[in-house]
N, C-alpha and C positions, 0 to 999 in steps of 0.2 A: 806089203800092204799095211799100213795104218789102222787102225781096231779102235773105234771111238764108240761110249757105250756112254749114253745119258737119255735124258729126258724132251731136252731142248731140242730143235732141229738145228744146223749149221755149220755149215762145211765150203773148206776152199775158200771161204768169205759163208761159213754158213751163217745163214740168217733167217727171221722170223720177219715178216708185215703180217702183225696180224689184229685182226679186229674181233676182238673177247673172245679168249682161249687161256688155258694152263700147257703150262709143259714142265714135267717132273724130272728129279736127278734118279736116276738107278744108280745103283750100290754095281760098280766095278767089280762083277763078281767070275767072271770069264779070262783065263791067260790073253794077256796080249792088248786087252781094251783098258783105253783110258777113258776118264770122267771129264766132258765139259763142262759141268755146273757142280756148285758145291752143296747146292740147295738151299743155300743162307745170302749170298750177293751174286751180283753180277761180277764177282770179279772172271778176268780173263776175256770180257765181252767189251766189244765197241758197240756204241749205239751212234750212229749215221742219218742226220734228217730226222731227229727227236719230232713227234705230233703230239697235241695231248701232254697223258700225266707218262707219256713211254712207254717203258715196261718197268714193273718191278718183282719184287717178291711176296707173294703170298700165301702160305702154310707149305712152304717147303718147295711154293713153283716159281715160275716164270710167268707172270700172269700181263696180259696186255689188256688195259679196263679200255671197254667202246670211248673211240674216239683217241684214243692211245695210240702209239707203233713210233715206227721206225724202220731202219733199217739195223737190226742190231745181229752184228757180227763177231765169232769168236776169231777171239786175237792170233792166234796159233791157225795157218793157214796146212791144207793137207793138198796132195795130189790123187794117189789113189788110196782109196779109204774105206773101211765099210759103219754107218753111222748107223745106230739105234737111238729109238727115243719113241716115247710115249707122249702120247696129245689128246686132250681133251678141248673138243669145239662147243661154242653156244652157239643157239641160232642166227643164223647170218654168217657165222664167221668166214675169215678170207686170209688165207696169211700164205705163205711160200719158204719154200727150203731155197736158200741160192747155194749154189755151185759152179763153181771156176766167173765167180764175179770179182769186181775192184770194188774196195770200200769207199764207195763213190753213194753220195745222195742222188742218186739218179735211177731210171726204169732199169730195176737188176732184171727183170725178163729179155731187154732185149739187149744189154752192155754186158751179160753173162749168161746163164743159164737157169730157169727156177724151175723145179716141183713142185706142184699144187697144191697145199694146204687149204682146204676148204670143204663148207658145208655144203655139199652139193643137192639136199634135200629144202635146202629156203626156198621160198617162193621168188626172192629176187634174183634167183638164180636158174631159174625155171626153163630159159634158154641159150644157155650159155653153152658153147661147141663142143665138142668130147677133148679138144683139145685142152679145155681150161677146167675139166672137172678134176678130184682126186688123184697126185699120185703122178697126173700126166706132166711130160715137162713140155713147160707152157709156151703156146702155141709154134711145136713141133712135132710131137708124138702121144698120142691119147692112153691112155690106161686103161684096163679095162676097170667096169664098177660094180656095187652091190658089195661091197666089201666093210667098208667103211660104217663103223657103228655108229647107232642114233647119237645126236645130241647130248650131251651130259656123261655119256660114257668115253672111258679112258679107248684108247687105241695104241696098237703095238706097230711102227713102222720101223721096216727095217732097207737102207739104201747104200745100195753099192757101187761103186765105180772103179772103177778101172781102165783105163786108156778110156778108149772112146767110148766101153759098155756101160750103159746105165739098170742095175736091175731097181726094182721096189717090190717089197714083199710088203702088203698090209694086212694085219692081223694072219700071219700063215699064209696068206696066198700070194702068188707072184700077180701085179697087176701091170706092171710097166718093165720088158727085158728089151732096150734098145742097143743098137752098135751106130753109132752115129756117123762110120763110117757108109 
């Protein structure tokens, strides 16, 4: 199994849509994990269906300004893998991990598979299904919630695949252990 340890989200075609957020690199500090971000460029990354100003860099993140995104994908595709990464959302935000998607400018929700990156305390989001809140991969299996820190503060996710199993651990808890079979 694959051992990927960063900041960013993205796997398989990992990828970010997201609408104002950071995502940090971690320091490679565990046997076996590699680093997807360097914390200075995008290199290693495609960006697919550019919106806006994209994403870029700023103080060492992956920062996607409102009105920005894409679909931005690491070049290095995995099959089974386990991905760490740190996320910090503003209010409103909306973005997605894809997994086992094509680098295709098209809905990765339903041409692959996404986890839900988002703020699920905005008022625009107030009724939205358990299906599309944090964590959950989207509109197939719900997550459990409460997990997920306020606004402004950094967040610790950690996601696993293998065959068909999907876990997610956010901030220490397990919110989403599916087998898709």
């Amino acid at each position: 199994m694959q051992k990927i340890f960063c900041r960013p989200p993205k796997i398989l075609a990992i990828l970010f849509t997201l609408v104002g957020g950071s995502f940090l690199p971690l320091a490679s500090s565990e046997p076996g994990f590699v680093s997807l971000f360097d914390g200075e460029t995008l290199a290693g990354w495609k960006l697919v269906g550019e919106t806006g100003a994209g994403y870029y860099i700023r103080d060492g993140n992956i920062y996607c300004p409102p009105g920005g995104g894409g679909n931005l994908f690491s070049e290095k595709q995995y099959a089974n893998f386990i991905l760490r990464f740190e996320f910090k959302l503003e209010k409103g935000s909306n973005s997605g991990l894809a997994i086992r998607s094509p680098f295709k400018a098209t809905n990765i929700a339903s041409d692959g598979m996404e986890l839900q990156i988002i703020d699920n305390s905005a008022t625009r989001y107030q009724n939205i299904h358990p299906w599309q809140k944090h964590g959950s991969l989207y509109h197939v299996f719900p997550a459990k919630t409460g997990f997920l820190l306020p606004t402004g503060k950094w967040n610790n996710q950690e996601v696993t695949i293998e065959g068909r199993s999907i876990k997610v651990i956010l901030n220490g808890h397990l919110i989403l252990d599916v087998d898709l079979d």
